[in-house]
matplotlib code that plots the C-alpha trace (Angstrom):
import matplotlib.pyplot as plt

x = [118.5, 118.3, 120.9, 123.1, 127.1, 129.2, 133.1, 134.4, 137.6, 136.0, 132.5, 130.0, 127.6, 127.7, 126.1, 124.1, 122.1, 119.5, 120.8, 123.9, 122.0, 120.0, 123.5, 124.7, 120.8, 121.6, 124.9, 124.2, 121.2, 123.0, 126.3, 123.5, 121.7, 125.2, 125.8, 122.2, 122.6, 126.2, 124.8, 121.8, 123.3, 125.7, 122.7, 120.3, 123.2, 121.9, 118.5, 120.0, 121.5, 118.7, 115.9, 118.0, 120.1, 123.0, 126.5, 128.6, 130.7, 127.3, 127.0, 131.0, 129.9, 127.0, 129.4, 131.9, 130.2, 129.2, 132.8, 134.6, 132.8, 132.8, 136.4, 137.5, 135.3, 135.3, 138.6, 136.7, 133.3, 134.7, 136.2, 133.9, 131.7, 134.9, 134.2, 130.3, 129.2, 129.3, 125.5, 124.6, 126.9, 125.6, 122.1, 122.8, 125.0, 121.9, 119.1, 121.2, 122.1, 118.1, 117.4, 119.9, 118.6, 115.4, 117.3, 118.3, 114.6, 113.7, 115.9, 114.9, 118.2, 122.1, 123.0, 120.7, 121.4, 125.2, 125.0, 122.5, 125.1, 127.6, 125.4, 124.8, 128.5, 129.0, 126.4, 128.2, 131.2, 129.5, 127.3, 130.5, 133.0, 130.2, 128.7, 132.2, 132.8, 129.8, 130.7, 134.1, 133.0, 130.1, 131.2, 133.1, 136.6, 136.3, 133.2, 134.0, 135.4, 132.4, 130.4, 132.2, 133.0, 129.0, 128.6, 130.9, 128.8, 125.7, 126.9, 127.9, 124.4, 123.1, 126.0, 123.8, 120.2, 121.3, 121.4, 118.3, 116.7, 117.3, 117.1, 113.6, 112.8, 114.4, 112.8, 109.3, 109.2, 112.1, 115.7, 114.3, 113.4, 116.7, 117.4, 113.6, 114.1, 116.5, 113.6, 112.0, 115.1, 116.7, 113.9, 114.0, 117.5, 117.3, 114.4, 116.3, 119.9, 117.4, 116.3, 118.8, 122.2, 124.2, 126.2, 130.0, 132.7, 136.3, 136.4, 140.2, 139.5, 140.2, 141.7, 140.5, 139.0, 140.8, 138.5, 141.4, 142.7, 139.6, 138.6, 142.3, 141.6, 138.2, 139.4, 142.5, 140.4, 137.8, 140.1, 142.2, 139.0, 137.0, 140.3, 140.6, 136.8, 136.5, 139.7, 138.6, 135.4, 135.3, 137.0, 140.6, 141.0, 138.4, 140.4, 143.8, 142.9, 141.0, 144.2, 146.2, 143.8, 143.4, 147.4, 147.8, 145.5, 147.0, 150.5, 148.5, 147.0, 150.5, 152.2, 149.1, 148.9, 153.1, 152.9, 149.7, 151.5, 154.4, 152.3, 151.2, 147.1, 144.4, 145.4, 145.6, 143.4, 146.0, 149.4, 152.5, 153.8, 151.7, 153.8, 157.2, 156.2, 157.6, 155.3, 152.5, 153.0, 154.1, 150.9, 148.9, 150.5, 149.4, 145.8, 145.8, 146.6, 144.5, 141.5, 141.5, 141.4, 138.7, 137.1, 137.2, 135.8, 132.8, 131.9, 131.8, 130.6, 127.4, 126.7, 128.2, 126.3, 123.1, 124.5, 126.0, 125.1, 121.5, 120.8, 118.0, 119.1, 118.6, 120.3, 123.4, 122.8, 123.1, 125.9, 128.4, 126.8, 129.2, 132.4, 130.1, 129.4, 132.9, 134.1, 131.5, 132.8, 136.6, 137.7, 137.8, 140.3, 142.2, 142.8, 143.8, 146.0, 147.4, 148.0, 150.0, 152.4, 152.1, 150.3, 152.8, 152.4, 148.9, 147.9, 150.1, 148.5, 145.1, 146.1, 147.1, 144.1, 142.1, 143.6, 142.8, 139.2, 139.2, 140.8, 137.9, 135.4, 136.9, 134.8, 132.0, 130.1, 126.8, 124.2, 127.0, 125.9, 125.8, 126.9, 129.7, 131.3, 129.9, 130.1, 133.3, 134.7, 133.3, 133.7, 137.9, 137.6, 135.6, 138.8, 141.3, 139.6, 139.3, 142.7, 143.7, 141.2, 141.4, 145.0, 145.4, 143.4, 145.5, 148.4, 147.7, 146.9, 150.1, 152.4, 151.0, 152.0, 149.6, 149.6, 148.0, 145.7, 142.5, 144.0, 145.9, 142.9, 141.0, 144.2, 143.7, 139.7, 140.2, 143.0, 140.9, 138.4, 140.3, 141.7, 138.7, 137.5, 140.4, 140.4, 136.3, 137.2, 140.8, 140.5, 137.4, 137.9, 141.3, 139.7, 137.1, 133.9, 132.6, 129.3, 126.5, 128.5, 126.3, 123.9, 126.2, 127.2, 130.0, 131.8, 131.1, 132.0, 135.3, 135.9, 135.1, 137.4, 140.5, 139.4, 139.4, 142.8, 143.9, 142.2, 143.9, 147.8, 146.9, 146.2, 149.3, 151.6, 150.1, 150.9, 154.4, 154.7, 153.2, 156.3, 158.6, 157.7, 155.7, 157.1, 156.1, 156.4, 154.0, 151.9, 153.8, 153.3, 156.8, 156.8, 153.2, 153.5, 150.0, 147.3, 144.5, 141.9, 142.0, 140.6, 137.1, 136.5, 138.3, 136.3, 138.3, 140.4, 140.0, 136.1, 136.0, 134.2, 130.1, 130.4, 130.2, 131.8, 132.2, 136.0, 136.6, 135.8]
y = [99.8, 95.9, 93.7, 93.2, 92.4, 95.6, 95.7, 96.4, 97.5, 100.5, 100.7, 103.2, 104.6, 108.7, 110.4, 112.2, 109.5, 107.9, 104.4, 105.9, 107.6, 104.8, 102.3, 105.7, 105.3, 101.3, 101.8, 104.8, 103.1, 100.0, 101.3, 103.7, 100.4, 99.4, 103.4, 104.4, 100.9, 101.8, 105.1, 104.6, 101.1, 103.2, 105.7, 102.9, 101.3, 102.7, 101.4, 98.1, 97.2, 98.7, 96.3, 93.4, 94.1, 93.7, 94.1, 96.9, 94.1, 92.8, 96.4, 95.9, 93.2, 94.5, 96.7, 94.4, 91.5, 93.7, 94.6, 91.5, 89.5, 92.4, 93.0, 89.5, 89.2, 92.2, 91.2, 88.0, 89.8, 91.8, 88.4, 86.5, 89.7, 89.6, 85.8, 85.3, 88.9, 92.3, 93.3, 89.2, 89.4, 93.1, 92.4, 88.7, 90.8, 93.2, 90.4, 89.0, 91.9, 92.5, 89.3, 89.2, 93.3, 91.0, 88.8, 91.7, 93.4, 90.4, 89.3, 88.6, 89.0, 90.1, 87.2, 86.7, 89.8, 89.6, 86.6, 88.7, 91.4, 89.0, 87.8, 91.6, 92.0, 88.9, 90.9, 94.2, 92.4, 91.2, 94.7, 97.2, 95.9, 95.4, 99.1, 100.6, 97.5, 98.3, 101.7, 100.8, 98.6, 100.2, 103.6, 105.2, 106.2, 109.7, 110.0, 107.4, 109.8, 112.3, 109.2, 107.9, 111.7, 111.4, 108.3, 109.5, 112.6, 111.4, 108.5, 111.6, 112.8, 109.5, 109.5, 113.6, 111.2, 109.0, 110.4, 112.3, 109.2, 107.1, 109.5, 109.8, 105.9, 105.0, 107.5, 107.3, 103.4, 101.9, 100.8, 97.2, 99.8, 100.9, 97.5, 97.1, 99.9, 97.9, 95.8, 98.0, 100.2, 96.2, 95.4, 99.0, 98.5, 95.0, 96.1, 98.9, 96.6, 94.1, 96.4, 99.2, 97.8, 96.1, 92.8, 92.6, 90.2, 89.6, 87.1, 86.6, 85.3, 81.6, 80.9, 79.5, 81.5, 82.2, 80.4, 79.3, 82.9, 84.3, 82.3, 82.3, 86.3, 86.0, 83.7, 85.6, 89.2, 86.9, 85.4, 88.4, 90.5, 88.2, 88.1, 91.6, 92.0, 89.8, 89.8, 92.2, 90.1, 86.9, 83.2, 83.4, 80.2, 81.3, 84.6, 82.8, 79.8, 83.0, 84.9, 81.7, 80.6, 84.3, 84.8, 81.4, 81.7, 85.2, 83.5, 80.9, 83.5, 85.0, 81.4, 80.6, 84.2, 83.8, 80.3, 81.8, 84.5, 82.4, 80.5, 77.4, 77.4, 79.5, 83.5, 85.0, 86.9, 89.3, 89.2, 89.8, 91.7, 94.5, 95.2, 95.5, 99.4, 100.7, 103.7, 101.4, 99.5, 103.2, 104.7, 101.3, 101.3, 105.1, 104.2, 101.1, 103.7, 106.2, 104.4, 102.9, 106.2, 107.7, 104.0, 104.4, 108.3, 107.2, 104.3, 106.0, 109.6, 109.0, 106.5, 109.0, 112.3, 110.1, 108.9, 111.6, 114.9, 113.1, 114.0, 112.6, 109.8, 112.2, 114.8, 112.6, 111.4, 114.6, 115.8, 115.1, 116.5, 118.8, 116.3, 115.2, 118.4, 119.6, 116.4, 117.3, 120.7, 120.0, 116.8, 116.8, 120.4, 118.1, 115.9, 118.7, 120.0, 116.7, 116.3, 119.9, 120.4, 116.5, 114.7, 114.2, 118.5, 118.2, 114.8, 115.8, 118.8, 117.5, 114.7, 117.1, 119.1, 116.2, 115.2, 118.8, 118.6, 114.6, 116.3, 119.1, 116.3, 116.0, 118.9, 117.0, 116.5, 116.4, 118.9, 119.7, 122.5, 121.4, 124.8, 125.5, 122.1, 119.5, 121.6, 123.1, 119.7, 118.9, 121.5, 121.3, 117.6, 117.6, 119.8, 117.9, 114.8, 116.5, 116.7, 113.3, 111.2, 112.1, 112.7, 109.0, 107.3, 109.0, 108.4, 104.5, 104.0, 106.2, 104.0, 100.6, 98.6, 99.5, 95.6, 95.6, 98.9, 97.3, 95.1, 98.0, 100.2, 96.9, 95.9, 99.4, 99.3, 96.2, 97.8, 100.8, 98.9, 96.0, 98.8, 100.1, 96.7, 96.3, 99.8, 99.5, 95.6, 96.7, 100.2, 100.5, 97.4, 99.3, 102.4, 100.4, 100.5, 97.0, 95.6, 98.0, 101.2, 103.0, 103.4, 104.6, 108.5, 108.9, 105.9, 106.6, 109.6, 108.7, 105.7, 108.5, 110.9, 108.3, 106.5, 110.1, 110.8, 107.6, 108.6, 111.5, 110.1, 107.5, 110.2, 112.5, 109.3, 108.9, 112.6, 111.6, 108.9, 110.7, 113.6, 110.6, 108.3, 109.8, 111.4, 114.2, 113.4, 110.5, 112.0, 113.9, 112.4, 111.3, 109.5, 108.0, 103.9, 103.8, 104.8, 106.3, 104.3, 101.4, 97.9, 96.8, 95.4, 98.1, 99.4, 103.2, 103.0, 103.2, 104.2, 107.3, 105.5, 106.6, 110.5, 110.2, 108.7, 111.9, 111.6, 108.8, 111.0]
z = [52.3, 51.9, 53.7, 51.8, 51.5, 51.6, 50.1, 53.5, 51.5, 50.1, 52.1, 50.2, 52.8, 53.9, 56.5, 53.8, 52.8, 53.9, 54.3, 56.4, 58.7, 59.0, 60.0, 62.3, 64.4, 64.9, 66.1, 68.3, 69.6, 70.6, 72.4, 74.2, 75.9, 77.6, 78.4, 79.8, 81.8, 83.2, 84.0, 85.6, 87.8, 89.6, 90.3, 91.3, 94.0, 97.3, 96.3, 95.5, 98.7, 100.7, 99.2, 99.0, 102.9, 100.3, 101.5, 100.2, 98.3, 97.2, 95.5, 94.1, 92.7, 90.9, 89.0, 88.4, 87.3, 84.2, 83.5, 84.5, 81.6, 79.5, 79.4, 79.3, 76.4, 73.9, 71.8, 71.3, 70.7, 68.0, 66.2, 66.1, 64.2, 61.9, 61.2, 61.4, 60.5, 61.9, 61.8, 62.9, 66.5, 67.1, 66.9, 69.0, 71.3, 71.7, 72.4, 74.8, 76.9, 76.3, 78.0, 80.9, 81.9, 82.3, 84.7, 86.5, 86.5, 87.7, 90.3, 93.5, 95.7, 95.2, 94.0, 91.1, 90.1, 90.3, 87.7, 85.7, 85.6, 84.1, 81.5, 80.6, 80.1, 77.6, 75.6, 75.7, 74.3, 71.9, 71.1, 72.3, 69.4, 66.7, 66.6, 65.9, 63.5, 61.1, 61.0, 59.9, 57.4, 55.9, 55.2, 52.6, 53.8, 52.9, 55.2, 58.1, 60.5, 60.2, 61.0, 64.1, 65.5, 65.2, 66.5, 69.3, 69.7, 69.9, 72.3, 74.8, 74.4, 75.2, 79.0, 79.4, 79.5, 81.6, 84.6, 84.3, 83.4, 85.7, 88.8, 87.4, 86.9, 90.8, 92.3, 90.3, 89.7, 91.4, 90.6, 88.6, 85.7, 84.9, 84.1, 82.0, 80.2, 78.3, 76.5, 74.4, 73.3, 72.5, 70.5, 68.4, 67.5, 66.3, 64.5, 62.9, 62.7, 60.3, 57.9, 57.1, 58.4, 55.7, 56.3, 56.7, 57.6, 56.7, 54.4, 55.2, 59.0, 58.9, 61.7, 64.9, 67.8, 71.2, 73.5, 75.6, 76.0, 76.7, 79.7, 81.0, 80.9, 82.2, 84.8, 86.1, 86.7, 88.5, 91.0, 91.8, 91.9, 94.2, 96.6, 96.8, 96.8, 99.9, 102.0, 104.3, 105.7, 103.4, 104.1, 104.5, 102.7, 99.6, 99.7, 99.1, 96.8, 94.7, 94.7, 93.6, 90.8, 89.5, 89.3, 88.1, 85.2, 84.1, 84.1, 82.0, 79.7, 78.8, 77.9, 76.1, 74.3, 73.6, 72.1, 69.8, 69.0, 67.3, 65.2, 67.0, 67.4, 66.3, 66.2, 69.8, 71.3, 72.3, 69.8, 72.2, 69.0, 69.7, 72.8, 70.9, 70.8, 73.9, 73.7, 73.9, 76.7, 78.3, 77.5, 78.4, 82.2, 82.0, 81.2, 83.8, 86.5, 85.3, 84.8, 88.1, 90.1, 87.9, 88.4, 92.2, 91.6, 89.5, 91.7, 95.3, 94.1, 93.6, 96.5, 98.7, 97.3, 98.4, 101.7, 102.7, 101.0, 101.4, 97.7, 95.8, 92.8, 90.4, 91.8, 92.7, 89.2, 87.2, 89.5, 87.3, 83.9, 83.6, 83.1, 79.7, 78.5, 79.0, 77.2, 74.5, 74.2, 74.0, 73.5, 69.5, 70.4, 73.0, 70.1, 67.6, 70.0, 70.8, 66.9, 66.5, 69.6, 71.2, 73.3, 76.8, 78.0, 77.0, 79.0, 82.1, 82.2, 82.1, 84.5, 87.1, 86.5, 87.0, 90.3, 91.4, 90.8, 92.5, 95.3, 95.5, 96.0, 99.5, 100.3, 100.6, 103.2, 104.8, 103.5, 100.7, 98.6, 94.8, 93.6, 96.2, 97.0, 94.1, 90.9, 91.2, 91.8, 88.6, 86.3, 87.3, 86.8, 83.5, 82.4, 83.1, 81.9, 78.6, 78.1, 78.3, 77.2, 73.3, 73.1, 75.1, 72.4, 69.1, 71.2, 71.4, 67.6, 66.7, 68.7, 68.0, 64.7, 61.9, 61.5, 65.4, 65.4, 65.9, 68.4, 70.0, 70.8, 72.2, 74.0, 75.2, 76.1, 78.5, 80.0, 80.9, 81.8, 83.4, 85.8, 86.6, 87.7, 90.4, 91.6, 92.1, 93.7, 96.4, 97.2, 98.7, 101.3, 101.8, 103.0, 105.5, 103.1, 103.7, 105.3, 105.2, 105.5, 103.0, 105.8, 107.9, 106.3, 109.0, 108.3, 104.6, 104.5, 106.0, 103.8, 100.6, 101.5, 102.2, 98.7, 96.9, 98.0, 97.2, 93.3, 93.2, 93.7, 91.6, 88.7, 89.9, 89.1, 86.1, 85.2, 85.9, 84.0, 81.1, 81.6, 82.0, 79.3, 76.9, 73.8, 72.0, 68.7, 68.5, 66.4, 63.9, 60.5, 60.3, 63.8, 63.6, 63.0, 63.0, 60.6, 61.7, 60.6, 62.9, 62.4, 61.7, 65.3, 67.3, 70.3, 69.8, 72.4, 76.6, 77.3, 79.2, 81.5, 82.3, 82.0, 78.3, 75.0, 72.8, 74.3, 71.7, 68.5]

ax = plt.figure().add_subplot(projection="3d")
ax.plot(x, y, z, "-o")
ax.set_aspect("equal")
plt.show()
């Protein structure tokens, strides 16, 4: 199909033509490079600080580099495709994450690679936003939610390679190809993006962008995650003027983001209207707690399958395979249920189910058997997590203005992820992981246990506040303020983090 302009009121694409499977193999292709990436990093961690006698903060920061940028930056990723063009910022978001996995092939100690890491995650704000955005605005209403539950689906299958993959690739070729393989996958999907994907902006957006409010965000999660990051073993004074700064700038971000929001200035990057719901702002300081525990979980599990359990990269990869293939399975019946009796039984439920399964993981030990002490931890998790992430993300559309939807579900993808960010940054200082206690199993596998724990509560009060807070008739017809379809540059709601995507459909 040439490149041409598409009527993003109407779109005309379907998933049985040519041309819209063509736009669905872009997309897919593209959110897979930041997936496979996430995936195969936290895999590739142990290696990581090994080769480069990294610290274990060294290896926090590795993980967080990537999310810092790219939730400070995704509401402004998906504006400016609004403004300059969908498919253009997609395939610019692409080539640069292409060229900063480079970087990181290429670097030759933590701290190269730490910057290279942050690069990568200005390109997954840019890439993240977009693929959702041209599927949006390319396809036909009657056949755009076949095309993102697809999207969605095949996205999932994408979180099932990963880990296979990139056990293979560390242990066959080293870590530096889990970042290479990003080059050649880059170069097919801008290859693919040039031909078949159509253009689309909205021709609407005048207004200025939210630089301001996007560095002030940036900024705050920088300085409180470097002071939590480092208080344990870095300067006292560094840790405190971080600290100050970080709060400082998020006080900042809010007058600016209030001032924006009445008028004065370009539009913000995060309307304060969107918070007159008070079921949104519920269900975000649900996902906030949420999302850091199962942060925490996703961060330590595999280190400590390797460290401890003395499991091979891809075994400790694949180890939690079945949390995406449960996903796969039930999600889109999470949601339907969700939809019929209400979303607060449903999401407590799988919240308490979830903690059950974190709390299994405490079984693990040294020489852990996969079959009796990993798997059933992750089959009971892979439940519970299915219960909560689809119902989560309807809930957030339902409740937000339809005015706000697309900003609602990003509002709600940086809060996941902003979450996720902290937990990875405090918790595991808290529990005494610092230095180079990933080559110490005892002291990591004490650290694990105490940080697990720590998970788990954090997921019970989230369960709680879903009883307490959430209501059940969100998404009856009647009650729903939101329409479904959300906005052109909505990233669908909070990631379910690296087990999979299909969550989302």
């Amino acid at each position: 199909m040439p490149s041409e302009q598409v009527d993003t009121a109407t779109g005309r694409l379907t998933l049985s033509t040519a041309p819209g499977r063509w736009v669905l193999t872009a997309t897919v292709l593209g959110s897979s490079l930041a997936m496979l990436d996430a995936t195969i990093v936290n895999v590739a961690l142990p290696r990581i600080g090994r080769d480069f006698g990294a610290s274990l903060a060294g290896l926090q920061w590795t993980v967080n580099a990537y999310t810092l940028t790219l939730a400070g930056l995704i509401l402004l990723g998906g504006s400016l495709g609004d403004r300059f063009g969908r498919r253009r910022v997609f395939q610019i978001g692409v080539i640069w994450f292409a060229v900063a996995s480079a970087l990181c092939g290429g670097a030759p100690d933590i701290g190269v690679l730490v910057t290279a890491r942050a690069l990568q995650g200005i390109g997954g704000a840019l890439l993240t936003p977009g693929a959702l955005a041209i599927i949006q605005s390319s396809f036909d209403p009657a056949d755009r939610s076949r095309a993102i539950g697809a999207w969605s689906g095949l996205g999932g299958v994408a979180g099932a390679i990963g880990p296979f993959l990139g056990g293979w690739l560390i242990a066959a070729a080293g870590w530096r190809w889990a970042f290479l393989l990003n080059l050649p996958l880059a170069v097919l999907v801008v290859a693919v993006a040039a031909r078949h994907v159509p253009e689309s902006r909205d021709e609407s957006e005048h207004h200025g962008f939210d630089v301001l409010g996007a560095v002030l965000a940036a900024a705050a999660l920088a300085g409180v995650t470097y002071a939590l990051t480092e208080a344990p073993s870095g300067p006292a004074a560094a840790v405190v003027v971080a600290a100050v700064l970080g709060v400082a700038a998020g006080v900042a971000f809010v007058l600016v983001e209030r001032r924006r929001s009445a008028g004065h200035g370009p539009s913000p990057m995060l309307p304060l209207g969107v918070f007159g719901s008070r079921q949104f702002t519920a269900v975000n300081i649900v996902t906030f707690i949420v999302y850091g525990g199962m942060g925490v979980q996703f961060f330590l599990l595999v280190v400590d399958l390797q460290v401890v359990a003395g499991y091979s990269p891809i075994v400790a990869g694949t180890a939690l395979l079945p949390v995406t293939i449960l996903m796969l399975l039930l999600s889109a019946r999470a949601g339907a249920l969700a939809q019929r009796f209400g979303p607060r039984y449903l999401m407590t439920g799988g919240l308490i189910v979830a903690a059950a399964g974190m709390t299994l993981t405490l079984r693990i030990g040294p020489h852990a058997s996969y079959v009796a002490d990993v798997l059933p931890a992750a089959v009971v998790f892979g439940l519970g997590l299915s219960g909560v992430v689809a119902p989560l993300t309807a809930t957030v559309l339902a409740t937000a203005d339809p005015r706000h939807a697309g900003v609602a579900s990003g509002v709600n993808n940086a809060v996941a992820r902003a979450a996720g960010l902290l937990a990875v940054a405090g918790i595991p200082p808290a529990v005494g992981l610092r230095g180079t206690a990933y080559n110490d199993p005892a002291v990591f596998g004490h650290g694990f246990h105490t940080a697990m724990a720590i998970a788990a509560v954090l997921l019970l009060v989230g369960a709680v506040l879903t009883f307490l807070i959430v209501h059940d008739d969100v998404l009856s017809p009647d009650q729903a303020t939101a329409s479904p379809e959300c906005e052109y540059s909505c990233p669908v709601g909070a990631p379910p983090l690296e087990p999979g995507t299909a969550a989302n459909a």
